[in-house]
Biopython code that builds the backbone (N, CA, C, O; Angstrom):
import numpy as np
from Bio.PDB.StructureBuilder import StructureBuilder

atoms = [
    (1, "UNK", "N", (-118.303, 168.413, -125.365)),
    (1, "UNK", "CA", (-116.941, 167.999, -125.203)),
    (1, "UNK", "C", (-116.037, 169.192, -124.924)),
    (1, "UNK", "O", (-115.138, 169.129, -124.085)),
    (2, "UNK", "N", (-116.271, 170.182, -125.579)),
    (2, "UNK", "CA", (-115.197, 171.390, -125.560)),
    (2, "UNK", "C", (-115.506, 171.606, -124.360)),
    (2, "UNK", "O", (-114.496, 171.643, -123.657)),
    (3, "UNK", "N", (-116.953, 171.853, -123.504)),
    (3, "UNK", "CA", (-117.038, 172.252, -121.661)),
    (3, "UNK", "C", (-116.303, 171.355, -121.336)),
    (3, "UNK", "O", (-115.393, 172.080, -120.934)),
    (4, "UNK", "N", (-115.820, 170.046, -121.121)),
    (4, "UNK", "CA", (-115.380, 169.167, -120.195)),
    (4, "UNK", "C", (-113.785, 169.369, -120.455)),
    (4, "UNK", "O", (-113.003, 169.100, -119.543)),
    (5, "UNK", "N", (-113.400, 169.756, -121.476)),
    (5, "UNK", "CA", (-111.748, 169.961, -121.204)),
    (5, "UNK", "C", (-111.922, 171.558, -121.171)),
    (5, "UNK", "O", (-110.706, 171.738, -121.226)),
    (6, "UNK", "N", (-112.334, 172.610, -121.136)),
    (6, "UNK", "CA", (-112.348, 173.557, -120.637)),
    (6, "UNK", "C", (-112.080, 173.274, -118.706)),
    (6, "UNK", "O", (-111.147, 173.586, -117.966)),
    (7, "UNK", "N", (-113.232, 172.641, -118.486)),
    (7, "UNK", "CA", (-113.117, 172.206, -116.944)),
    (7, "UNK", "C", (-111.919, 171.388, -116.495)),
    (7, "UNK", "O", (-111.483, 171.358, -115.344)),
    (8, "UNK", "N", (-111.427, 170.709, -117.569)),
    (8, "UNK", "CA", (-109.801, 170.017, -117.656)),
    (8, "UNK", "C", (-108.797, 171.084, -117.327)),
    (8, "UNK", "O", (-107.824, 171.049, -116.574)),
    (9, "UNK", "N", (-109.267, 172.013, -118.062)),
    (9, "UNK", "CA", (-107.806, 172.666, -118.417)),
    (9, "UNK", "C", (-108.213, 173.793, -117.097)),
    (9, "UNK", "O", (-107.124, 173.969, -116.550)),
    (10, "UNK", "N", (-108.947, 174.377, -116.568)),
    (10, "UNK", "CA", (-109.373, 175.020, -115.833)),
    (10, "UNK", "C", (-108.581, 174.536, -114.012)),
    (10, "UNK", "O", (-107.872, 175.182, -113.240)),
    (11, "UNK", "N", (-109.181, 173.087, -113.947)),
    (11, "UNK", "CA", (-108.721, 172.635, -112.426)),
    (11, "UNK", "C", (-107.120, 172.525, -112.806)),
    (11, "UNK", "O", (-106.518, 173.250, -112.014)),
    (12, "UNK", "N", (-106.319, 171.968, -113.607)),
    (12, "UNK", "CA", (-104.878, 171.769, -113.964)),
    (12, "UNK", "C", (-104.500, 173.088, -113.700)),
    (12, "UNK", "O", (-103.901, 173.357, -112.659)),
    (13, "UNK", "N", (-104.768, 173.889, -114.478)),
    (13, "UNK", "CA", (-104.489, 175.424, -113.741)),
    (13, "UNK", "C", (-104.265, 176.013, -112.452)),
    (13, "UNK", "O", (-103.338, 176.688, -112.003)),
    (14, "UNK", "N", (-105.686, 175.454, -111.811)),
    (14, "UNK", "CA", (-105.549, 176.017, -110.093)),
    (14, "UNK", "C", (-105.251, 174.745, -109.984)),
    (14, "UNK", "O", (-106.437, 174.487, -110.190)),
    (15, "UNK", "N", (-104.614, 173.339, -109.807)),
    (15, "UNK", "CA", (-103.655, 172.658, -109.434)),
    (15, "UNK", "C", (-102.678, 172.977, -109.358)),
    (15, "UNK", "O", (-102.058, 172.945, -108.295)),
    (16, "UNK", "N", (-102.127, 173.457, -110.617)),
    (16, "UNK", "CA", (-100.607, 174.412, -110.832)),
    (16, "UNK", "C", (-100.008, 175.291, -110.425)),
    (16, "UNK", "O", (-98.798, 175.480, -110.546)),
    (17, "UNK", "N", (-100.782, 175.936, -109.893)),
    (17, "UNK", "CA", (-100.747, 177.088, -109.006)),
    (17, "UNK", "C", (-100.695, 177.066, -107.567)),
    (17, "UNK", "O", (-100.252, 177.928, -106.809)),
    (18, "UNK", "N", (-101.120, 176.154, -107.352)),
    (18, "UNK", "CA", (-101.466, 175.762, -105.358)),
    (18, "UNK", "C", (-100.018, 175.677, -104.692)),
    (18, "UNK", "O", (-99.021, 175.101, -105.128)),
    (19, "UNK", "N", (-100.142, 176.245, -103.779)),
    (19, "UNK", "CA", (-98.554, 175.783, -102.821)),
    (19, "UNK", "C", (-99.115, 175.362, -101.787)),
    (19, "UNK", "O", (-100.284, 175.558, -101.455)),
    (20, "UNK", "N", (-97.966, 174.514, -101.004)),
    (20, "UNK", "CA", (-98.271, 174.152, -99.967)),
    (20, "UNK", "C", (-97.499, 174.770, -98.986)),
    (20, "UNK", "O", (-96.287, 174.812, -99.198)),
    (21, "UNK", "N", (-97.972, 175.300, -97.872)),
    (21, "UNK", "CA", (-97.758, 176.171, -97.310)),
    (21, "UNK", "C", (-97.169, 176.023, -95.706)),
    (21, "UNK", "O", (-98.132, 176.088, -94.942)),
    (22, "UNK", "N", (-95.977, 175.858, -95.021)),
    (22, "UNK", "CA", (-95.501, 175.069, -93.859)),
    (22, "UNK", "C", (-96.240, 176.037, -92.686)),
    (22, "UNK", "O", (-96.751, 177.129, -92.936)),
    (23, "UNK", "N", (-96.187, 175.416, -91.375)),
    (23, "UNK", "CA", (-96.922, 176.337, -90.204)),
    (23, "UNK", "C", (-95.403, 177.384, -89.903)),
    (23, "UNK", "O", (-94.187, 177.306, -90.082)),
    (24, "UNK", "N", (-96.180, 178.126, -89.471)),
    (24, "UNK", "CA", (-95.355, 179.186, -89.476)),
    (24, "UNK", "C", (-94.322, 179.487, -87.954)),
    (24, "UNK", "O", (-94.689, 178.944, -86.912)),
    (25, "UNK", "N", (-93.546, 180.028, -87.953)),
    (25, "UNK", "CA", (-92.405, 179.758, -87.071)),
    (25, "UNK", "C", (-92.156, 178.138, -86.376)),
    (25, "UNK", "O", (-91.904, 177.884, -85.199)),
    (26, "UNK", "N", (-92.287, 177.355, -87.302)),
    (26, "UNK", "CA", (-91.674, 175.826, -86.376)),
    (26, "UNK", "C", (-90.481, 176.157, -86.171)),
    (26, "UNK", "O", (-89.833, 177.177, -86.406)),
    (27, "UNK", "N", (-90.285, 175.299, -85.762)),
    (27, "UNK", "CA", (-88.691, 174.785, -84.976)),
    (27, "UNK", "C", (-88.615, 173.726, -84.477)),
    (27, "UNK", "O", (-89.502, 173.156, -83.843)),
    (28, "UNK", "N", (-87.207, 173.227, -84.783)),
    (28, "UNK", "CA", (-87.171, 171.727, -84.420)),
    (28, "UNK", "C", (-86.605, 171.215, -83.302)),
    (28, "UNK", "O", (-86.026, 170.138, -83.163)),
    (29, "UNK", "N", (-86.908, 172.423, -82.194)),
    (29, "UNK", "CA", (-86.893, 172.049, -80.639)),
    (29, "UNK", "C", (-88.218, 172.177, -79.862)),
    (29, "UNK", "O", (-88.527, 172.756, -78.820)),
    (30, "UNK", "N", (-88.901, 171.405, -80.772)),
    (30, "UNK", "CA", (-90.554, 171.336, -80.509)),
    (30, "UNK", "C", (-90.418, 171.105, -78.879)),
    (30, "UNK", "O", (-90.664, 172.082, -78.172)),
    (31, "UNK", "N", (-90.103, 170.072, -78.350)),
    (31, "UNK", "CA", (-90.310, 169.579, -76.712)),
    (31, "UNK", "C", (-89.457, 170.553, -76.198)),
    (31, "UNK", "O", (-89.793, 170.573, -75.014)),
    (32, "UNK", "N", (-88.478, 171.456, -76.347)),
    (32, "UNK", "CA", (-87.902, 172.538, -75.996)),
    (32, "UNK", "C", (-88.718, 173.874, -75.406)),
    (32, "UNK", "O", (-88.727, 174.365, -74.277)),
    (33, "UNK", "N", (-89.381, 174.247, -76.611)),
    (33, "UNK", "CA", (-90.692, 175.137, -76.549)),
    (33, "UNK", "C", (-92.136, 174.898, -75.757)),
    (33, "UNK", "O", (-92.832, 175.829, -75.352)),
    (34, "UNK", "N", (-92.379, 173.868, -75.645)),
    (34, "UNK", "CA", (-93.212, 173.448, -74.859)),
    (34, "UNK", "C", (-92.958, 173.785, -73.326)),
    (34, "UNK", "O", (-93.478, 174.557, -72.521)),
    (35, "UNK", "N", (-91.720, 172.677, -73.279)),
    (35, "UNK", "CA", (-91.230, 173.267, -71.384)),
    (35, "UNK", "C", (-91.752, 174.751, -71.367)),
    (35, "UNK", "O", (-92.635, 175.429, -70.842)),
    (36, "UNK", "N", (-90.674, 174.867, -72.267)),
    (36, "UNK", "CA", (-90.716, 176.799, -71.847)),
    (36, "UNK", "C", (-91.675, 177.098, -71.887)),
    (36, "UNK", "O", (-91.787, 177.496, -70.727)),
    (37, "UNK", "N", (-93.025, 177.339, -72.521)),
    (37, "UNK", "CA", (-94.211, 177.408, -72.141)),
    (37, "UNK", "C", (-94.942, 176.773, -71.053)),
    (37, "UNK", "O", (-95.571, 177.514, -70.297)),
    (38, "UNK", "N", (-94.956, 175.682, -70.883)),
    (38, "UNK", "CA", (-95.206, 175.129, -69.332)),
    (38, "UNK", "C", (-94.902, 176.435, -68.037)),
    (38, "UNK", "O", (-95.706, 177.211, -67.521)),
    (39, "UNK", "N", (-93.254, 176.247, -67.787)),
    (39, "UNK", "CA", (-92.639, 176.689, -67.016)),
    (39, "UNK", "C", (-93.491, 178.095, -67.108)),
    (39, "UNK", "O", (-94.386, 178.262, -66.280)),
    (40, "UNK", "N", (-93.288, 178.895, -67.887)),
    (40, "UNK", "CA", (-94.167, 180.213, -67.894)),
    (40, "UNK", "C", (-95.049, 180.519, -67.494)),
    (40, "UNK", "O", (-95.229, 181.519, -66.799)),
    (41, "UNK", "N", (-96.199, 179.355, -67.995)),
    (41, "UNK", "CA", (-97.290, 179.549, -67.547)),
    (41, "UNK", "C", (-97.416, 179.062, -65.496)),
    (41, "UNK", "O", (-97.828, 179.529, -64.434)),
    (42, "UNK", "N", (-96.888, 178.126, -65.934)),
    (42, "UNK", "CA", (-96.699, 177.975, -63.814)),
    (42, "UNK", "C", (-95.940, 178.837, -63.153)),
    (42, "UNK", "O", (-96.282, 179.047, -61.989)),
    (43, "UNK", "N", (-94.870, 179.482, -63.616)),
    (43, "UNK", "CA", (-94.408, 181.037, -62.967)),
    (43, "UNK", "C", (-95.504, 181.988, -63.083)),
    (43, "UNK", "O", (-95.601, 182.753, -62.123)),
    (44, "UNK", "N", (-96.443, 182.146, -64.120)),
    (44, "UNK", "CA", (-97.388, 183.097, -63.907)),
    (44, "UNK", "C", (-98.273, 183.035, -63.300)),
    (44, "UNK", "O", (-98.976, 184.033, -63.140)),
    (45, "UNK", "N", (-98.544, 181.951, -62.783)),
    (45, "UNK", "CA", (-100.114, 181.032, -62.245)),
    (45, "UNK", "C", (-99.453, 181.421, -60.589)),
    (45, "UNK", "O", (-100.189, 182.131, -59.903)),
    (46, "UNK", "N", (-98.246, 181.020, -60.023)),
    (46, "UNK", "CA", (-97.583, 181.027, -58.882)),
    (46, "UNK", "C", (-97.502, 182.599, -58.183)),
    (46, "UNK", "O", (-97.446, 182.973, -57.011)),
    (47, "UNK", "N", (-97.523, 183.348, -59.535)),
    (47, "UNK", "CA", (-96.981, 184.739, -59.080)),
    (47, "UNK", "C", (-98.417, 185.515, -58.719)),
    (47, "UNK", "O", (-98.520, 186.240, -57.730)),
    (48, "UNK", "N", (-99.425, 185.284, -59.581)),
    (48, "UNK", "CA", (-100.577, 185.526, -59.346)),
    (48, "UNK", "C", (-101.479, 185.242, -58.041)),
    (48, "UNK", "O", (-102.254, 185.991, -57.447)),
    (49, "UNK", "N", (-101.015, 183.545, -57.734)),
    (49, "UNK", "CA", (-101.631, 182.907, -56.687)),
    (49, "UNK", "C", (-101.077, 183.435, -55.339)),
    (49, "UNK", "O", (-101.656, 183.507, -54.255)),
    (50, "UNK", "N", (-99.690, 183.819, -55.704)),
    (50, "UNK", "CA", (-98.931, 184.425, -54.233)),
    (50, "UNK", "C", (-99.085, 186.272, -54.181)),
    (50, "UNK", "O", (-98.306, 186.777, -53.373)),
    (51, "UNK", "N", (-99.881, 187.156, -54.856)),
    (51, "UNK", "CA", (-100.135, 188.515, -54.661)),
    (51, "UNK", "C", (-101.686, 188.167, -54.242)),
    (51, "UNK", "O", (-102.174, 188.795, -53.302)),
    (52, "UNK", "N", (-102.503, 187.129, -54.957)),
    (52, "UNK", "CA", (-103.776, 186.746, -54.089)),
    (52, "UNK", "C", (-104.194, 186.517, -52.563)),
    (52, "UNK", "O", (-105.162, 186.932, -51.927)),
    (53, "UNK", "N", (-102.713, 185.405, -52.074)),
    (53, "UNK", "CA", (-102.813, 185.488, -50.915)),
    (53, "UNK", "C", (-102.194, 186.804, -49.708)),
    (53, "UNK", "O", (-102.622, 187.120, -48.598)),
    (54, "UNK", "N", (-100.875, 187.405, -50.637)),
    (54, "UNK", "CA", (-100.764, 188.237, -49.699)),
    (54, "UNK", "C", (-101.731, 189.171, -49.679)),
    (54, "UNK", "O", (-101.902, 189.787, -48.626)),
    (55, "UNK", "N", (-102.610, 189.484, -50.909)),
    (55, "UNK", "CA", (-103.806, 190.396, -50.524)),
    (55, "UNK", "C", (-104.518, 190.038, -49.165)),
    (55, "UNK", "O", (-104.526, 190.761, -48.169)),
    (56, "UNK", "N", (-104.979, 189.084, -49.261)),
    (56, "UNK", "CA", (-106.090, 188.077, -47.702)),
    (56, "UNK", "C", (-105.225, 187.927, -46.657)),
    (56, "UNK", "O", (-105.746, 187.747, -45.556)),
    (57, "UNK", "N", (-103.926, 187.960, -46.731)),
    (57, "UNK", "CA", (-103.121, 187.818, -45.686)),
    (57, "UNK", "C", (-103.197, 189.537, -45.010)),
    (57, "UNK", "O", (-103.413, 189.796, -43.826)),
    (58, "UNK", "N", (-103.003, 190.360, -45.901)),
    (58, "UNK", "CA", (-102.783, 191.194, -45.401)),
    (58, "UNK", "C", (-104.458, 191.730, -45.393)),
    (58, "UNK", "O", (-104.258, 192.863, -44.955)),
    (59, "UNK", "N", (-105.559, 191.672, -45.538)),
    (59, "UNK", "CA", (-106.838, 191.984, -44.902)),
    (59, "UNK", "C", (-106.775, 191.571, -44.011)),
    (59, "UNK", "O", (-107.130, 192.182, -43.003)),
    (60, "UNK", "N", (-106.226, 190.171, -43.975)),
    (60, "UNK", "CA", (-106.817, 189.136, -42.512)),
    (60, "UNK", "C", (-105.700, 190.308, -40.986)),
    (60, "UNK", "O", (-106.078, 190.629, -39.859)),
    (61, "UNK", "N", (-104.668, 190.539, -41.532)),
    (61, "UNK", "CA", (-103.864, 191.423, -40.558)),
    (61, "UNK", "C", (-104.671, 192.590, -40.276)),
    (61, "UNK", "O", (-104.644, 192.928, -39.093)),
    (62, "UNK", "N", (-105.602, 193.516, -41.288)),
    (62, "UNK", "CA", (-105.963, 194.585, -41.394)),
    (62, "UNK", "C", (-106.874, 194.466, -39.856)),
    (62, "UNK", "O", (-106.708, 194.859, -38.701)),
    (63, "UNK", "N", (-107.747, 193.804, -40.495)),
    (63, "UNK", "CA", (-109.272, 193.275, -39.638)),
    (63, "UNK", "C", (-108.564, 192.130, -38.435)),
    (63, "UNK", "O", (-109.168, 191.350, -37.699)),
    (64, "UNK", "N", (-107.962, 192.226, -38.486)),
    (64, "UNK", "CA", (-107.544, 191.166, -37.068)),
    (64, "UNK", "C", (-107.687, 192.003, -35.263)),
    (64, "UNK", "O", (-107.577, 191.296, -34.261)),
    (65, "UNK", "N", (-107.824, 192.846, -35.206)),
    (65, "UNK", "CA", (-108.257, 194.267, -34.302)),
    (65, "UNK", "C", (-107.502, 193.301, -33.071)),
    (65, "UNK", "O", (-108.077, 192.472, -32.366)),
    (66, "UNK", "N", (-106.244, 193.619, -33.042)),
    (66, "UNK", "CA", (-105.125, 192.882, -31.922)),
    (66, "UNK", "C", (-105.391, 191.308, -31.272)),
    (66, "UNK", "O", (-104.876, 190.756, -30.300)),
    (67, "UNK", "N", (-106.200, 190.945, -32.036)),
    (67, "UNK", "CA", (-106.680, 189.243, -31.874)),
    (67, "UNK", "C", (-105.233, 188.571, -32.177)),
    (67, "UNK", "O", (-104.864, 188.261, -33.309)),
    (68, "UNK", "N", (-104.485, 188.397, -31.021)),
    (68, "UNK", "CA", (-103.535, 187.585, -31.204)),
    (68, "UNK", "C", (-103.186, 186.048, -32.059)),
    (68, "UNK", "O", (-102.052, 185.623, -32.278)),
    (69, "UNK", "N", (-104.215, 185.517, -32.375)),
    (69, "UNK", "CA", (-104.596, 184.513, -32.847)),
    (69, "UNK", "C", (-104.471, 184.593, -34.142)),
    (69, "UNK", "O", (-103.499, 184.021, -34.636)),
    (70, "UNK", "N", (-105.387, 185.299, -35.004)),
    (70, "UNK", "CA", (-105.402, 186.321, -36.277)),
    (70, "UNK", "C", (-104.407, 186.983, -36.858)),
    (70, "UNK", "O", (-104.120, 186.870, -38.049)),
    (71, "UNK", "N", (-103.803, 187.741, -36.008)),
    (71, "UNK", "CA", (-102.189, 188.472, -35.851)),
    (71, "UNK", "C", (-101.405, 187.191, -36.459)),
    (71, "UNK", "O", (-100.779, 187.180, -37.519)),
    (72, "UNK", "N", (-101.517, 186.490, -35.870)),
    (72, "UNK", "CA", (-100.178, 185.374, -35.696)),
    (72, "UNK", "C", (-100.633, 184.333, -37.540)),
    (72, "UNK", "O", (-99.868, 183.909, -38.406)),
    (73, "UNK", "N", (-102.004, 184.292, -37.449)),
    (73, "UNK", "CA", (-101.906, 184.027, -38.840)),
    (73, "UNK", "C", (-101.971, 184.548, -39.725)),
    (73, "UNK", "O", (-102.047, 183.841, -40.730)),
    (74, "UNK", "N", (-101.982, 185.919, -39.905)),
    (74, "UNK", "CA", (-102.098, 186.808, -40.663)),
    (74, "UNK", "C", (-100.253, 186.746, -41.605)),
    (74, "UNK", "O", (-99.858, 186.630, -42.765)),
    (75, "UNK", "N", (-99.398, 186.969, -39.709)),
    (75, "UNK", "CA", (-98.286, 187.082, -40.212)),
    (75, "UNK", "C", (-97.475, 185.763, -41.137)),
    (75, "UNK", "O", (-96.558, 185.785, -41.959)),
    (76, "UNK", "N", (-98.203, 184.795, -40.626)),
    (76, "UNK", "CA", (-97.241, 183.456, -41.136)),
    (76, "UNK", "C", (-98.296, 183.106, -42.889)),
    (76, "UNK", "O", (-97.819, 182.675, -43.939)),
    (77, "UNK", "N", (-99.089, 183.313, -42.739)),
    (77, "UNK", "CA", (-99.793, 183.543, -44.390)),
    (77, "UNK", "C", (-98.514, 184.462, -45.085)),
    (77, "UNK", "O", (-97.887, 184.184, -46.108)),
    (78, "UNK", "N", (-98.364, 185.490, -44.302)),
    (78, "UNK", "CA", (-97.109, 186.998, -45.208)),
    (78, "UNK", "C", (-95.777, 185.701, -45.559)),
    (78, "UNK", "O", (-95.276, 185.432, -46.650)),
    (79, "UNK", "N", (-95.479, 185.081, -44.181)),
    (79, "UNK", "CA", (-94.142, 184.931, -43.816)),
    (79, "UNK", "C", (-94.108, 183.322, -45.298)),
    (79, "UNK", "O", (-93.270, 183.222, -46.194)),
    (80, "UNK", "N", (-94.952, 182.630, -45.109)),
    (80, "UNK", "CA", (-95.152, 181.969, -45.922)),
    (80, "UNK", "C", (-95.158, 181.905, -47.238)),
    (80, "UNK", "O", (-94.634, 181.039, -47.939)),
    (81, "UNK", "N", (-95.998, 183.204, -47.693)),
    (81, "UNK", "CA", (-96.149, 183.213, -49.462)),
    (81, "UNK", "C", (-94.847, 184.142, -50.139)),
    (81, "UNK", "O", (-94.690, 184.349, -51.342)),
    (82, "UNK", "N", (-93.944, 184.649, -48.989)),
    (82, "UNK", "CA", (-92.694, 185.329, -49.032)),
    (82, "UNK", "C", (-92.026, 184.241, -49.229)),
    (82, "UNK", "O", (-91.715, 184.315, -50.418)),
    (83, "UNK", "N", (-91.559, 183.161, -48.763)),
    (83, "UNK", "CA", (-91.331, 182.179, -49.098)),
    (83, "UNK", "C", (-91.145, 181.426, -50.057)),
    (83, "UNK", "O", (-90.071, 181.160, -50.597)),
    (84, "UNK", "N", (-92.625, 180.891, -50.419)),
    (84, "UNK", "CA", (-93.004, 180.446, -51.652)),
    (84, "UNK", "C", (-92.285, 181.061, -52.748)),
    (84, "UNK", "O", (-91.963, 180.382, -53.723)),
    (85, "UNK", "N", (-91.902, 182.760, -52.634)),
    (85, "UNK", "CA", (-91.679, 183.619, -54.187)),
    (85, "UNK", "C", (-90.475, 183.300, -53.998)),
    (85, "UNK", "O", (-89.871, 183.048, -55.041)),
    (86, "UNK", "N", (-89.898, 183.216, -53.067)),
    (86, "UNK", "CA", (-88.209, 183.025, -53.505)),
    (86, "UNK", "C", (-88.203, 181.692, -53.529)),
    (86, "UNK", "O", (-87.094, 181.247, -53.235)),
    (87, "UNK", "N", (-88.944, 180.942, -53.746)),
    (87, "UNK", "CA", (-88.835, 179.330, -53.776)),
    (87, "UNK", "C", (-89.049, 179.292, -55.594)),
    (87, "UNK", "O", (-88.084, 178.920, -56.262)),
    (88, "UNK", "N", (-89.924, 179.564, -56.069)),
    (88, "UNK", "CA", (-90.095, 179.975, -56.966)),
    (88, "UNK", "C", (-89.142, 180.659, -58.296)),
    (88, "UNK", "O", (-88.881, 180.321, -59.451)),
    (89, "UNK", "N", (-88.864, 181.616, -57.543)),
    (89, "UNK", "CA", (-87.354, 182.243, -58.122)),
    (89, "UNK", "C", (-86.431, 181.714, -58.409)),
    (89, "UNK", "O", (-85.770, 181.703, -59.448)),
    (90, "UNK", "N", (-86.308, 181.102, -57.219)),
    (90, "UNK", "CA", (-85.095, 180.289, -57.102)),
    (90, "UNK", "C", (-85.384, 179.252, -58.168)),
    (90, "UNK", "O", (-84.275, 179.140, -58.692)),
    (91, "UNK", "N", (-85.909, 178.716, -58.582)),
    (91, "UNK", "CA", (-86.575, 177.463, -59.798)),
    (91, "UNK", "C", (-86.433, 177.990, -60.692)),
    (91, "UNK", "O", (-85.714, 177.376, -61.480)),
    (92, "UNK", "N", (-86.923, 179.298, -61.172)),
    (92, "UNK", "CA", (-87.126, 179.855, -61.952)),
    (92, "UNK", "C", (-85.460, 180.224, -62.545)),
    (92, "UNK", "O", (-85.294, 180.197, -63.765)),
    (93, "UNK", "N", (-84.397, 180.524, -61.732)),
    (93, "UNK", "CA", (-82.802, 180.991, -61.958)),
    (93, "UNK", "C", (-82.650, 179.318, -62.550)),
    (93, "UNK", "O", (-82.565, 179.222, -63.774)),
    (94, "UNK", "N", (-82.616, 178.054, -61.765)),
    (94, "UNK", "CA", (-81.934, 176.858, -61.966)),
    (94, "UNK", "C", (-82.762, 176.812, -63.155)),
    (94, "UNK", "O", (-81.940, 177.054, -64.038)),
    (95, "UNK", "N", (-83.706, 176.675, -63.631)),
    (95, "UNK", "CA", (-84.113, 176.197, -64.559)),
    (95, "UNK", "C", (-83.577, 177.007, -66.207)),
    (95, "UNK", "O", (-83.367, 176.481, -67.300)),
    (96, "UNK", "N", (-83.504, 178.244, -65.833)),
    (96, "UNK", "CA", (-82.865, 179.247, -66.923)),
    (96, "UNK", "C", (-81.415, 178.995, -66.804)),
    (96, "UNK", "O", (-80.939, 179.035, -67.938)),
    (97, "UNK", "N", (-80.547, 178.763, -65.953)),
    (97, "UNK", "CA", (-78.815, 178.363, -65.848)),
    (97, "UNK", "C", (-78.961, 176.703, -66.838)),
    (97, "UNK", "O", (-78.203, 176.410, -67.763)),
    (98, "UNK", "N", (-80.115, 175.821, -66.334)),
    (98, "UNK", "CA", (-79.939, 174.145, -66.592)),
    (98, "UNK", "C", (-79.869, 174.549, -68.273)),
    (98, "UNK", "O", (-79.015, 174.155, -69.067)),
    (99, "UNK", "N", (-81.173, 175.563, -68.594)),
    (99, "UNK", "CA", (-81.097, 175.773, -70.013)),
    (99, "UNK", "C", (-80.579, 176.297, -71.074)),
    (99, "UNK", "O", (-80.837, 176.241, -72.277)),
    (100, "UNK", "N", (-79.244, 177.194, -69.968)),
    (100, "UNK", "CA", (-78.602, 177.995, -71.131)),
    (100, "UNK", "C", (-77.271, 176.945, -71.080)),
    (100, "UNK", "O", (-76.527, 176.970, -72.061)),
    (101, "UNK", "N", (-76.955, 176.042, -69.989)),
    (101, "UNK", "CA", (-76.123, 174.491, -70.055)),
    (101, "UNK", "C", (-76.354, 174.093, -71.471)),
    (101, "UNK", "O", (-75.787, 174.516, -72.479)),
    (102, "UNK", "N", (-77.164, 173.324, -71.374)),
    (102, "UNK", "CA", (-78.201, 172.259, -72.140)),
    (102, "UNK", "C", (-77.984, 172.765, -73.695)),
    (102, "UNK", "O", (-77.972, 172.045, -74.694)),
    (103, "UNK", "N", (-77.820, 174.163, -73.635)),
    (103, "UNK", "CA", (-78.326, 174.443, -75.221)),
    (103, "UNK", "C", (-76.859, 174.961, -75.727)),
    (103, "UNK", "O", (-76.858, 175.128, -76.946)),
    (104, "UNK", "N", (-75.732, 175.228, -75.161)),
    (104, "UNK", "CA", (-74.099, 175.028, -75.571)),
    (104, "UNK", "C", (-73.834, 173.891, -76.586)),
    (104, "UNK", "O", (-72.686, 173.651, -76.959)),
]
sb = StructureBuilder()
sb.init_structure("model")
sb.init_model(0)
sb.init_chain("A")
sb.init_seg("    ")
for serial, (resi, resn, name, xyz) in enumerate(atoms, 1):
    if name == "N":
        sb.init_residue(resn, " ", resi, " ")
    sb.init_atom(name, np.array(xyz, "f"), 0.0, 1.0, " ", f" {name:<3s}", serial, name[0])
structure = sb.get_structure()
């Protein structure tokens, strides 16, 4: 009998003691934080995907040896993913202006 309330008095103890413990940095603009992570990650995915192509754009110019044909797509691959980044940017400004709106 004395082991079994020893083991009584033992778990009540580390019961007594236990906290419960919240996740750490929440915030209660959960769907807030998310976008913004989204958005990030597709600005980084975009920025990556557009120094990829101007790399091949600009081999394909390198190795194009005055092939007019090649030339001409070499340049509109450049003229194109130049494009894309200020398309990008540009998303990237409206979306940071919509959010510093939004959060006044």
């Amino acid at each position: 009998m004395y082991m079994v309330d020893s083991i009584k008095s033992i778990i009540s103890l580390m019961g007594a003691k236990m906290q419960v413990v919240g996740l750490p940095n929440t915030t209660q603009d959960g769907g807030a934080s998310i976008l913004d992570a989204v958005l990030n990650i597709a600005y980084f995915t975009a920025g990556i995907v557009a120094v990829i192509v101007l790399i091949i754009a600009g081999f394909l110019y390198v190795t194009s040896n005055g092939d007019p044909g090649k030339v001409k797509t070499a340049k509109n691959a450049i003229l194109y993913t130049v494009i894309g980044i200020v398309f990008v940017l540009f998303a990237a400004v409206i979306t940071a202006f919509v959010r510093s709106e939004v959060s006044k």
